[in-house]
C-alpha positions, 0 to 999 in steps of 0.5 A: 065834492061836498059833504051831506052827511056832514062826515068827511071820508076823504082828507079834502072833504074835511076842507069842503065841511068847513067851507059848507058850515062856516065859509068866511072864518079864517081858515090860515094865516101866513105871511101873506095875510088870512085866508078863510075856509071857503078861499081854500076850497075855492082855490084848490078847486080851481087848482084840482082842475088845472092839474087834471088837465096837465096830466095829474089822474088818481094815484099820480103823486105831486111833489110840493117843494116849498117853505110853510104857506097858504098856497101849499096847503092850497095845493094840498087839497088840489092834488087830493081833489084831483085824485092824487097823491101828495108828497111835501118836501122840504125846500132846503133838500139838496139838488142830489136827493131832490132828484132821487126823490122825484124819480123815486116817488114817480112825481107827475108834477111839481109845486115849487117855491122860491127857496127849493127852486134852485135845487129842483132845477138843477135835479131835474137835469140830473135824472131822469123822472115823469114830471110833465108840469112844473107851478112855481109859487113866485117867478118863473125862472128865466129859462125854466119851462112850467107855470106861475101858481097865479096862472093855475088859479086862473084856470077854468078847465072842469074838475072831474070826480076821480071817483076816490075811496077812502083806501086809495093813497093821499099822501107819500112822506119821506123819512130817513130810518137809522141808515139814512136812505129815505123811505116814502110812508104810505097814508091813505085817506083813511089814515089821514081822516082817522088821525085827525080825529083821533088826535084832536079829540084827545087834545080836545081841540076847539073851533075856536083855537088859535095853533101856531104851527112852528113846524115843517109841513114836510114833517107829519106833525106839522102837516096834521095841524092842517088836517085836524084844523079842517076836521076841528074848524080852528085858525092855523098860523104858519111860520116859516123860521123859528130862528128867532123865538121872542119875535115867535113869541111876540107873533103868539101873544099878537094873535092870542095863540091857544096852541103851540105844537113842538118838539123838545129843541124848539121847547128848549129855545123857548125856555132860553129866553124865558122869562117872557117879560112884557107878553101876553101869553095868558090864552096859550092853553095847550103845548103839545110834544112830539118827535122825541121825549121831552124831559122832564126837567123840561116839563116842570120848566114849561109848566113854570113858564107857561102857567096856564097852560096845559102840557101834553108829552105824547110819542108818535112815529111817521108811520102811524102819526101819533101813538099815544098821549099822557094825560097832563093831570097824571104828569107828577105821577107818571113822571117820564112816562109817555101815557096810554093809546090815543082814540081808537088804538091798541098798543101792546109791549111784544117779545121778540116773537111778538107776544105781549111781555108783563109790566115791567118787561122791556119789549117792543111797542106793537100798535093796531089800528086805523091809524097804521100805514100802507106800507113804504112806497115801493119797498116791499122788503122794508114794509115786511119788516115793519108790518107783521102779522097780527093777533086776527087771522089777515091782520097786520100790525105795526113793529115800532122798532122801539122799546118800551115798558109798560106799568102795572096801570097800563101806562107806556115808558120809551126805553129807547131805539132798538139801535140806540142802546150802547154797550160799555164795560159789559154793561147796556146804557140807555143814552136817554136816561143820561139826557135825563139827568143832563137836562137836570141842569139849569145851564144845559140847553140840548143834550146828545150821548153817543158812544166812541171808540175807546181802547179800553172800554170798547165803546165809551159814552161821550155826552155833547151839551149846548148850553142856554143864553148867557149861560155857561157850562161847567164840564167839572160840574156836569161829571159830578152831578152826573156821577152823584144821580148815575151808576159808574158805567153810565158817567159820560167818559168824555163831556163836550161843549158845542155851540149847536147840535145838528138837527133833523128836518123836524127840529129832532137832534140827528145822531147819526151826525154826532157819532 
């Protein structure tokens, strides 16, 4: 379908502009090569197609198994050209939640790579689900039934209008909440459209950038350089390993890099290998965080590492992408806080019965707009829990679950998780606050705190620090310095050493497997 306006209202159409106005600028480079706009609309076209005529109408869902590539972003935009609905999976997903995940989504098809293939067999042995068609992005196992991608591309079965609307679903993306049972969030075109817009315009993002995408497509951050490099018009390099960050580097200063999306542990595994001798790292410009606040002992480092570029701390969550931003010029002035709404976004701190508290308080960050998802697939329960009725009659608003504060000026601060606040000696403890401090020191990599049973105080405060390269940590050394910043309560009882902690599909430091 193309553009004559020269807006987009559905997420493919933002591809199809690109293609229209510069058709041979590159569009995606992975391993294989690049890949310009116009060989993207082109191939997912073709594929949009193939899928229609196996079964893939408006609303069916194709599921995407597959590590960071070109073809995945090709079939991407096939399943939303076909009227579907995508849903990217990471392809380290075990067999079990593979098969619990098909027949949860209802999946028409599947897009599978090498990696995932494996578990995607042995899941759909292991429950029953709706998928009529199986791509595999390599070679067809031996005994699998499906086809191989390159025989979909070569399809000439006729692309249909599905007649989509802007309201209609694109995208499923499964998230654990604090339980662990993954929910599907809901974003329809519309969301997809407005959040690459929002996101880029505040970013103030360029044609002719460069963005390293590091993160998993899986993940919603990484999934939106896609989007707002479609909506922009610059060049997305996608790497499928951060397992060694100099050859990452190396690779950024190749390419001239302009941007690098991340989260704090992939931050903290630059910084352990800084300085960055014999690179050129001159043209970076933008480091923009999300998933989790980055520290800011880490900001100052960053900003040292990376002289000329700019930091960007920002807060988000899957079910309304990005939330808000700090503007990098008030860093030193608002030290810790994560800044004020994006484009076309209204936030405000509620109390419990949902009215806005004064600055100061500590509420619950409440946030309006176009931005703000469906709802969870197919929990209705969970989706009340979440959207709740807003300040206009009809409206609903989104219930982040987390607390915040907010300044005199307007600017927010994350307090922490509705469920992550212990309670020690009488006392409530932000474990955030203790990782502040933690990440003060030099040798200190990652930082978790959690509480343990304890016989005397109920629950104690157990901090477990990875220490950088060629580093060593100093338990002594960590008590005390936290003794002399901290009040007595919040001094970690016990300090442990760990080689690694255990992390999230999207690099966020994963609690729940600490505790």
């Amino acid at each position: 379908m193309k553009i004559t306006d020269g807006s987009a209202r559905l997420a493919h159409e933002l591809l199809d502009r690109c293609a229209d106005a510069t058709p041979d600028e590159v569009a995606l480079i992975d391993a294989s090569g690049s890949h310009s706009f116009q060989e993207m609309a082109t191939d997912s076209s073709r594929a949009a197609g193939w899928l229609q005529a196996h079964g893939v109408g408006r609303g069916d869902r194709v599921m995407i198994v597959a590590e960071n590539s070109a073809m995945v972003v090709m079939w991407v935009f096939a399943t939303l050209r076909a009227g579907g609905v995508f849903v990217v999976v990471n392809p380290t997903t075990k067999s079990d939640k593979l098969a619990f995940l098909l027949e949860d989504s209802g999946a028409r098809a599947v897009i599978v790579g090498a990696i995932g293939a494996r578990e995607l067999v042995l899941a759909l042995r292991r429950s029953p689900t709706e998928v009529v068609s199986v791509v595999w992005l390599d070679e067809v196992p031996a005994g699998s039934t499906g086809v191989a991608s390159s025989d979909a591309l070569a399809s000439t079965d006729e692309l249909r209008d599905p007649e989509t609307i802007d309201a209609d679903l694109a995208a499923i993306i499964y998230t654990s909440g604090s339980t662990g049972a993954a929910k599907g969030v809901m974003l329809t075109h519309r969301n997809i459209v407005h959040n690459a817009w929002s996101i880029s315009t505040y970013l103030d993002l360029r044609s002719d950038d460069v963005v390293m995408c590091l993160l998993p497509l899986s993940f919603d951050y990484g999934l939106f350089q896609i989007f707002m490099g479609a909506h922009v018009g610059f060049c997305v390099v996608l790497e499928r390993s951060f397992a060694y960050p100099y050859d990452v580097l190396t690779r950024m200063a190749d390419l001239r890099v302009t941007v690098l999306p991340g989260v704090p542990t992939i931050f903290a595994s630059l910084l352990s290998v800084a300085p960055f001798e014999r690179l050129d790292l001159s043209h970076l410009r933008l480091l923009t965080n999300t998933a989790a606040a980055l520290p800011p002992s880490h900001i100052d480092r960053l900003r040292d590492a990376f002289p000329g570029a700019q930091v960007f701390a920002m807060y988000g969550l899957t079910e309304c992408t990005r939330v808000c931003y700090l503007d990098p010029n008030r860093l030193d002035d608002k030290i810790g806080s994560v800044g004020k709404a994006m484009p076309n976004t209204e936030v405000y701190v509620a109390d419990p019965e949902g009215r806005p508290v004064p600055p100061g308080v500590v509420g619950e960050l409440i946030v309006r707009g176009a931005s703000v998802m469906r709802g969870y697939w197919r929990r209705p329960r969970e989706t009340e829990e979440w959207l709740k009725p807003g300040p206009n009659q009809g409206e609903l608003v989104l219930h982040t679950h987390d607390r915040f504060r907010v300044d005199e000026e307007g600017f927010l601060y994350f307090v922490g998780r509705s469920d992550d606040i212990l309670k020690t000696k009488g006392e409530k403890v932000n474990p955030l606050e203790i990782e502040t401090v933690l990440y003060e020191l030099s040798e200190v990599k990652e930082a978790a705190i959690i509480g343990v049973p304890d016989e005397i105080d109920g629950t104690a405060i157990k901090a477990i620090v990875v220490a950088r390269a060629e580093a060593q940590i100093d338990v002594r050394a960590v008590r005390n310095h936290c003794r002399a910043r901290l009040e007595s309560f919040m001094v970690p009882k016990y300090i442990e050493v760990s080689d690694e902690l255990p992390k999230t599909e999207s690099g966020k430091i994963k609690k729940t497997a600490l505790s």
